[in-house]
N, C-alpha and C positions, 0 to 999 in steps of 0.2 A: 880572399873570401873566407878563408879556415879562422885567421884570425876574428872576425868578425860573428862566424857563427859559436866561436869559443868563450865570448863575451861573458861574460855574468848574465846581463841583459843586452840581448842583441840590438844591434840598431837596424829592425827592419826594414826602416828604408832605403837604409846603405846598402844592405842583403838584395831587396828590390831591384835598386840599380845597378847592381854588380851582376845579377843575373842577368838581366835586361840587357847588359854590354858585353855579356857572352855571347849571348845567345844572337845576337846582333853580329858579331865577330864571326860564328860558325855558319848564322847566314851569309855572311860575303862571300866566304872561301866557298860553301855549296852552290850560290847563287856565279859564282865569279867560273866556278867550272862548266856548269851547265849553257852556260851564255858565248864559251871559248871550244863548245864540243862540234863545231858546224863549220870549224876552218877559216873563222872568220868571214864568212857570208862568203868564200871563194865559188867561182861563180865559172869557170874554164879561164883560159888564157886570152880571152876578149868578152869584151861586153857593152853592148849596148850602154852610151853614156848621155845623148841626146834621140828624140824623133834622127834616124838613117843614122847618124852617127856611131862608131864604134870605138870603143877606147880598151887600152891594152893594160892588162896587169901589171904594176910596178913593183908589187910586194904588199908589206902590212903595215900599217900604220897603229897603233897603242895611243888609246882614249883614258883618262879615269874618267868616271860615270858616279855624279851620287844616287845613292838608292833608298831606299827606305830602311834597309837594314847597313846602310854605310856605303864606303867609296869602294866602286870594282874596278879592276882594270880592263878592259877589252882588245883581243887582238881584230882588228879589220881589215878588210881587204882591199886594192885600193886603185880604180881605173882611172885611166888620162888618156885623152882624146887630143892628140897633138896640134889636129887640122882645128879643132872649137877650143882650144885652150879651157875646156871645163874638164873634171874630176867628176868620180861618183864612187860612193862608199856605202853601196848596196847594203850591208847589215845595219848601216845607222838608218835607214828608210826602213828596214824591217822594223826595229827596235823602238821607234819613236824618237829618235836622238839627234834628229838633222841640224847642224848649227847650235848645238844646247849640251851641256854634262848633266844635264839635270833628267833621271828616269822622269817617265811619266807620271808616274804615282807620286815621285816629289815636287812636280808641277802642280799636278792637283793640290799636294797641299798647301802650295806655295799659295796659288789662284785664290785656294778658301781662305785663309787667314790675310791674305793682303784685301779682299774685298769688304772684309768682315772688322777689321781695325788697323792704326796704322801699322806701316810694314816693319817698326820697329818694333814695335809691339808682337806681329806673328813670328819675325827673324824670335824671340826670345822662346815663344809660345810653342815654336818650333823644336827647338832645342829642349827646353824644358820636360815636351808631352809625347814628344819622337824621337829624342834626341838625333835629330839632325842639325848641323852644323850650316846654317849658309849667315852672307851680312846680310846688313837691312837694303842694300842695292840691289841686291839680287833678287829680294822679294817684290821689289819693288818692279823689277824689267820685266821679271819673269810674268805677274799678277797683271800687270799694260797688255803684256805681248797676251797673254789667255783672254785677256778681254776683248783685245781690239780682233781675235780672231773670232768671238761670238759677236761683235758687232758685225763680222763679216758672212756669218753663217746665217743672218736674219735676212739680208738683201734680196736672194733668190726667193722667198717667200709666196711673195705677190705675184709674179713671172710665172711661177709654178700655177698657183692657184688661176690665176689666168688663161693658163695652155689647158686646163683640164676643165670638165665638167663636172660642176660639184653636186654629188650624190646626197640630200638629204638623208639622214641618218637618227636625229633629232631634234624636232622643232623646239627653237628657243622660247618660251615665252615672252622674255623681258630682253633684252641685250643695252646694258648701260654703259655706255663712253662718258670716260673724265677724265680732264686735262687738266695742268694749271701750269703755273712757273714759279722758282725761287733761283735763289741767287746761290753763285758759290766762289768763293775765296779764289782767286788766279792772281800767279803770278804778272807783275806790272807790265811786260811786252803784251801780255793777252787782254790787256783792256786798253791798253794804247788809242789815246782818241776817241775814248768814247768816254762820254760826262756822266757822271754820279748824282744823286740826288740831292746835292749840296753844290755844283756848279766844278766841282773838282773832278779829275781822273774818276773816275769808276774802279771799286775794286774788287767787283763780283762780273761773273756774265754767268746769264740766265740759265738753268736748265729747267727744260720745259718734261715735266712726266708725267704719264698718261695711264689709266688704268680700264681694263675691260672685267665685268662682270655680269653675270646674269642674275635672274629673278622666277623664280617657277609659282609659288606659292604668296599669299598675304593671310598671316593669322588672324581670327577672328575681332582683333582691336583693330585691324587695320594699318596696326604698322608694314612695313616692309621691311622685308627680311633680305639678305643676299642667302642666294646659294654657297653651300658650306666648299670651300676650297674652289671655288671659281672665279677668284680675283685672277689676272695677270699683269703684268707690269710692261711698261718701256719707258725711256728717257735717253735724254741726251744736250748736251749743251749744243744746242743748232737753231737756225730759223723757222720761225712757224712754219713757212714755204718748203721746207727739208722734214718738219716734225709733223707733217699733215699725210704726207706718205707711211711715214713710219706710225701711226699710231693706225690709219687705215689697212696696213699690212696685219696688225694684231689683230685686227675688229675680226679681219677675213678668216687667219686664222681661228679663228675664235667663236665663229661659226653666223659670222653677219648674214651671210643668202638664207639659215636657215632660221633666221628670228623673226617675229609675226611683228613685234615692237622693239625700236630702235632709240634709246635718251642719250640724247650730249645732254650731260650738265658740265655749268663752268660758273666762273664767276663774275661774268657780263663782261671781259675784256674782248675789245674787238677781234682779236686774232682769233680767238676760241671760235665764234660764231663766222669768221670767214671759211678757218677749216673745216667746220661743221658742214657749209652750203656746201661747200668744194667736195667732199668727199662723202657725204654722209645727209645728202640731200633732203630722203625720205624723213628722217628721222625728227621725232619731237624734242626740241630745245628748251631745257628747266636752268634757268638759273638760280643758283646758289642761293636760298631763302637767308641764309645767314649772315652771308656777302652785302644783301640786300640792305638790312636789319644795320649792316655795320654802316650802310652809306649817310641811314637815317640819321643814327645815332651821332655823329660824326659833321653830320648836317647843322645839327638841332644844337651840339654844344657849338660851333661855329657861330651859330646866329645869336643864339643866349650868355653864352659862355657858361662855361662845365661847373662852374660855383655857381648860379642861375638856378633856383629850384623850378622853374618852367620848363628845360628843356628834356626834363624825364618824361614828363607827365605827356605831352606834345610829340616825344618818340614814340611813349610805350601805345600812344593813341592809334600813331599809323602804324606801328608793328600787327596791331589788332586788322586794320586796313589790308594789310598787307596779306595778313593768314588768311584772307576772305577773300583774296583774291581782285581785293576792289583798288587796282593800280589808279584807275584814273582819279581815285579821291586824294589818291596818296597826292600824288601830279598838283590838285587843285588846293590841296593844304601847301605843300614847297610852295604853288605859286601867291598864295597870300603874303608868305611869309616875303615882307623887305627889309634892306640895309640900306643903310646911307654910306655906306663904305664899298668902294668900287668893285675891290676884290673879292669881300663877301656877296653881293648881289651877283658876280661872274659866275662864283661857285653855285649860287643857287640855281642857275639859269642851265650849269651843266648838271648839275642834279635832275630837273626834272627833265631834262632830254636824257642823261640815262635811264630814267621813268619810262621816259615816253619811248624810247626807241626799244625798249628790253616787254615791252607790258603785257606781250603776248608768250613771254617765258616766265612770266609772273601771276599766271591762275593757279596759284597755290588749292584754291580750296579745289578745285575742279582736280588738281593732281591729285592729291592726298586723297579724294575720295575713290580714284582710279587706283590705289594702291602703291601710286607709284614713290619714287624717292623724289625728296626736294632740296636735297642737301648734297655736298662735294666733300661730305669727310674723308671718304676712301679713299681721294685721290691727296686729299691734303695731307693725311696718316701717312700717304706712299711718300710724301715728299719728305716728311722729317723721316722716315725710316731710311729712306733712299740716299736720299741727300746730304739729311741733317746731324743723323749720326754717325756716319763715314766722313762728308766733306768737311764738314763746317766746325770740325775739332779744332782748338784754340790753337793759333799758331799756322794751321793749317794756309798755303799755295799752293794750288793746283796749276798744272798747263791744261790746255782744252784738250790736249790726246789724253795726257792722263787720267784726267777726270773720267773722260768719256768711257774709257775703258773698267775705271772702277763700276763708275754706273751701271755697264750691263752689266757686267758680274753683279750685284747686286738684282736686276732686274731680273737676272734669269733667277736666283736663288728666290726671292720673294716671291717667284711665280711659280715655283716646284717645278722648274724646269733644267736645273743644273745637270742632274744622270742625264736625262737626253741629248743635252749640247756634248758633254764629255763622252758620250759613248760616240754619237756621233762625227765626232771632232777628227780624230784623224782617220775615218771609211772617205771621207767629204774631202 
């Protein structure tokens, strides 16, 4: 460092980091003593190792531990229960360190940059901005294992809210649920036997994510607004029949007993409006005006073909249709419209039965003058946010555990709930 500050012109960033790894140094040895002043968690000459079980002190055992200021050595103390052939190592339970070298504080940040990009990327980002040292595997186990334990702290939710009776506190106005699904990158055992939309292996399985928000207010245009910081999130790569729970468990918390109005929006696939009746009974069903627009559009170059100067003119007609809420004309223009082509007349006939069967989630003007939303972007934003920019990075195989567990890390951070799970995390 002397050489460095003797320079002509210093290189202050070499000055930076020479401090930085002092001072990282003098934390081990302060932090490495204060940690070794308690006997190693010694606890008497027996101790409790199971429920009635007691196990006998053998001595000490010697851990290194990373930390945020660098690797400590830990002395431990160390019981065996002869009769249950288990161990317990009382200060690693104090400490946070059961089964793991990694403090807690380097878990944290292990969790945030593995949810946040890939783990090669935080393994460097690591080093670089903390200078802590771990590989890209370790970011990788450690960021699973932090997730799949907040998939696990969301379960009791529902159970909870169940046993108790819920005290209104403040009535919601609005309470809007949105769902959808996208696809993510798995590796080849995890699609195993299921077909792709080319007749091939499949090389995504679906994750379906869901968002809650509310609505208190509508500016005098009428638009609708969300309330500021009252989005939340979930997801998960699972079955609707699994994802109909878990997005009902967020509504609860999220204050569904106390809301006067209840919106699923989606974007008219059956599974959406099964979970909807199943769970969420009361509530008024809008579908996805955009979704809608896209079936037209998609309709009309099919029957005309997309070089066809007719089949603009013939969309933007029922788009008009559509904003006004008047489905059944929509319904009566598809049914004019014929082909002489088998497949095309199939598609038209499924057209206007999704018309017809969706018609009463499609009074747009009636919505829109009620204030309410008619659109699914917040949930669709969740999904490239969620999914898009974490999963579906080039190159990118996911397993469905791993996935899943990136996912709520993500869900929990996009929903400003990350301090809660972590503080949480190990009182639970």
């Amino acid at each position: 460092m002397g050489r460095v500050l003797g320079q002509e012109k210093p290189d202050l960033e070499a000055l930076e980091m020479a401090i930085r790894d002092s001072v990282h140094q003098i934390g081990c040895r302060w932090l490495e003593t204060v940690l070794n002043s308690d006997q190693g968690g010694y606890g008497g000459p027996k101790m409790e190792v199971e429920p009635g079980q007691a196990g006998d002190f053998l001595g000490y055992r010697d851990k290194e531990v990373v930390t945020v200021v660098g690797p400590v050595n830990l002395q431990r103390a160390y019981y065996y229960c002869a009769e249950s052939q288990q161990g317990r190592i009382p200060k690693d339970e104090a400490l946070d360190i059961v089964g793991t070298h990694f403090s807690p504080g380097v878990r944290r940040m292990m969790g945030r940059v593995g949810s946040k990009e890939s783990f090669n990327e935080g393994r460097q980002d690591l080093e670089e901005l903390a200078g802590i040292r771990v590989t890209t595997k370790q970011v990788e186990r450690v960021a699973e294992e932090i997730g799949e334990q907040a998939q696990a702290s969301r379960l009791p939710e529902l159970e909870t809210r169940r046993s108790q009776k819920v005290v209104p506190l403040k009535t919601i106005p609005t309470l809007y649920i949105a769902y959808d699904g996208t696809g993510v990158p798995v590796v080849p055992r995890q699609s195993e036997g299921r077909r792709g939309k080319k007749a091939e292996q499949a090389k995504t399985r679906e994750a379906k994510v869901g968002c809650v928000f509310s609505q208190t207010c509508v500016p005098g245009k009428g638009h609708p607004v969300r309330d500021e910081g009252s989005t939340s999130y979930v997801g998960a790569i699972e079955t609707a029949e699994a994802f109909g729970p878990r997005i009902y468990r967020e509504a609860v918390r999220r204050g569904l007993d106390q809301a006067k109005r209840v919106v699923v929006l989606g974007d008219g696939a059956p599974w959406i409006w099964k979970i909807a009746d199943e769970h969420f009974p009361a509530a008024l069903q809008i579908v996805d005006l955009y979704h809608a627009r896209q079936h037209l559009a998609e309709l009309a170059k099919l029957v005309y073909g997309p070089t066809h100067p007719n089949w603009k003119p013939w969309a933007t007609a029922r788009y008009e249709q559509l904003d006004a809420g008047q489905v059944e004309k929509v319904m009566g223009a598809i049914l004019r419209l014929k082909s002489s082509d088998l497949k095309i007349q199939q598609q038209l006939d499924r057209e206007r039965n999704y018309f017809q069967t969706n018609a009463e989630r499609m009074r747009y003007a009636d919505f829109r003058h009620q204030g309410w939303f008619v659109g699914s972007g917040v949930v669709e934003a969740g999904c490239k946010t969620i999914i898009g920019l974490r999963l579906k990075q080039s190159g990118m195989q996911w397993s469905v555990r791993g996935a899943n567990a990136i996912i709520a890390l993500r869900c929990l951070d996009l929903s400003g709930r990350w301090e809660e799970f972590w503080e949480n995390r190990a009182v639970g």
